[in-house]
C-alpha positions in Angstrom: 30.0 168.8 96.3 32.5 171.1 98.5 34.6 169.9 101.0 32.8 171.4 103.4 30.1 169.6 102.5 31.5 166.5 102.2 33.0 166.8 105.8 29.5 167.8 107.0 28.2 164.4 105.5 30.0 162.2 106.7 30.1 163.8 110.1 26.1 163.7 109.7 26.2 159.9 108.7 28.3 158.7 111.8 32.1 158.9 110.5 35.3 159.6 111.9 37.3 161.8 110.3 40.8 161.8 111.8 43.5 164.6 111.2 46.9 163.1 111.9 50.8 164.8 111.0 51.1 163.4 107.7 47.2 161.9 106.8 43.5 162.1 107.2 42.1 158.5 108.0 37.9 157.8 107.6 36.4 155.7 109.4 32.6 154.5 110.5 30.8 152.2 112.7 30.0 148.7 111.0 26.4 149.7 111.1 27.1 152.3 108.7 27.2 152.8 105.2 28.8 155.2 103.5 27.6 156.3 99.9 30.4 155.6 97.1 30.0 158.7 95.9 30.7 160.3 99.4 34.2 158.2 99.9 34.9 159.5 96.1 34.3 163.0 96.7 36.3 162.8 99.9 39.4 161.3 98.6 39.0 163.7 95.7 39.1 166.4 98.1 41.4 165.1 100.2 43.8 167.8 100.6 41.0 170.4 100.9 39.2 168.3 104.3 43.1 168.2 105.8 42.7 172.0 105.4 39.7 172.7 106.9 40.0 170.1 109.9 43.4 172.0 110.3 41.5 175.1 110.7 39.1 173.7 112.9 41.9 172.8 115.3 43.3 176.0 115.2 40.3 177.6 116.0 40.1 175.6 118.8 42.8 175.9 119.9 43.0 179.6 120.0 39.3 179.8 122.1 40.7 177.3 124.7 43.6 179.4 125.1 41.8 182.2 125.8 38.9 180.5 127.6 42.0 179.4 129.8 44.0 182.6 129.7 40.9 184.8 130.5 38.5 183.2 132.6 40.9 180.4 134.2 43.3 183.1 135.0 46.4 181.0 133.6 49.1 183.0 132.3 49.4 182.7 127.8 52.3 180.1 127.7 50.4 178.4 130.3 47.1 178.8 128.6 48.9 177.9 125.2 50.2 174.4 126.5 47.1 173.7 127.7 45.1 174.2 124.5 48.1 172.1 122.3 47.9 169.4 124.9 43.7 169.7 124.6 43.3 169.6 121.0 45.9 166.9 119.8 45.0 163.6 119.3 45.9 161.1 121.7 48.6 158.8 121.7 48.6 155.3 120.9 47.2 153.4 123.6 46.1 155.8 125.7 41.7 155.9 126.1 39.8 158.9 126.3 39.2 158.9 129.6 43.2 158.8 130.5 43.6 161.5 128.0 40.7 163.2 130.3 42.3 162.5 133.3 45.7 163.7 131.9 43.9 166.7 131.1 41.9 167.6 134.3 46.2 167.0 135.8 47.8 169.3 133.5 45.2 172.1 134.3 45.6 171.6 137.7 49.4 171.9 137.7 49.2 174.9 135.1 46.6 177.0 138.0 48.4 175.8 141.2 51.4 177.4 139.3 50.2 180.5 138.5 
């Protein structure tokens, strides 16, 4: 099994597969059970997941940008921090809907200062 597949699976099954500065951390509801072989291949391919999430951020990070840039009208650096502050994770603490609401600020501060 691929990494890629592996990812897919456990996405598929309900787990939350977390990309942080140093790790990757897996988790899952109580309610679900994930195959040993699964959690073997994944920590066997460890490095390999932390690459492709990696990816995965960057390539969302480079369509917000320009779905910012372009159709938001904010200028690159503008459109830039807004991405970075949109696809990390969010702090300790802090829900996802203050992360939303931090958001939703930030893109309004970034327009009304274009």
């Amino acid at each position: 099994m691929t990494a890629a597949d592996a990812l897919a699976a456990l996405r598929r099954l309900g787990a939350d597969i977390v990309l942080s500065t140093d790790s990757v951390r897996l988790s899952a509801p109580r309610t679900v059970v994930l195959p040993d072989e699964l959690i073997t291949t994944a920590k066997a391919r460890k490095s390999e997941i932390r690459l492709l999430l990696v990816q995965e951020v960057r390539e969302r990070f480079e369509e917000l940008s320009a779905i910012s840039e372009y159709d938001g009208g904010l200028s690159r650096r503008h459109a830039e921090t807004l991405s970075a502050l949109s696809t990390m994770p969010a702090p300790s603490g802090i829900t996802p809907e203050q992360m939303r609401a931090m958001l939703d600020a930030a893109a309004r501060f970034l327009a009304a200062s274009a």
